[in-house]
N, C-alpha and C positions, 0 to 999 in steps of 0.2 A: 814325820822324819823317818827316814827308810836308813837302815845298813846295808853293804854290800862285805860281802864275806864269802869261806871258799866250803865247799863238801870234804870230806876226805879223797871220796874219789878226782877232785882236783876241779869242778864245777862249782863256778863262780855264783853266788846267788845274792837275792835280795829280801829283807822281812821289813815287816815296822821294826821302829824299837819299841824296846817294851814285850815284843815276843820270845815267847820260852823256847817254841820249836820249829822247825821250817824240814817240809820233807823235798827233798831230792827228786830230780827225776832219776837217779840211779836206785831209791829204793829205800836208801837209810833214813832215819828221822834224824834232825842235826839238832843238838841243842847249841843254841844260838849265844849263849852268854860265854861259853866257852870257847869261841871260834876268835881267831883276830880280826878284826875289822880293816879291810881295806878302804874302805870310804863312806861319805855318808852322803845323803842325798834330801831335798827339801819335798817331794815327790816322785809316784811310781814312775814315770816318764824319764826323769834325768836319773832314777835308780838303774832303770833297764838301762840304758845307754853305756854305765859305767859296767853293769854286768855285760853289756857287748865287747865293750872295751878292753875287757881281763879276759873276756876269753879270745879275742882276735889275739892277745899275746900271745897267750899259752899254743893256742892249734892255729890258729891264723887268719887270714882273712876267707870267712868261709861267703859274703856277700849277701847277709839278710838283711841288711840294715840299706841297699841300696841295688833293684834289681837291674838296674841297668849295665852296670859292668859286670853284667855274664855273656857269655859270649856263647 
């Protein structure tokens, strides 16, 4: 079972549960028991997608998830 939760810097991410820490790609170490959980996931596959998915909200649709609609 996978969490999806946020960094402070506002980057959406994913750990097992059960993990105490999850580093950022901004730098910070996150402890994870403190964070709110956005959602949960039954594996890494549909974890990533949910972290695709929080952050297409936040900055938008940036097109990694499907190369064909780049222009």
């Amino acid at each position: 079972m996978y969490i999806i939760f946020r960094c402070d810097c506002g980057r959406a991410l994913y750990s097992r549960e059960g993990a105490k820490t999850r580093k950022c790609v901004c730098g910070r170490t996150v402890n994870v028991k403190d964070r709110r959980i956005f959602g949960r996931a039954d594996d890494f596959e549909e974890a990533s997608e949910l972290v695709r998915k929080l952050q297409e909200e936040k900055y938008g649709s940036c097109h990694f998830a499907n190369p064909s609609k780049r222009e």
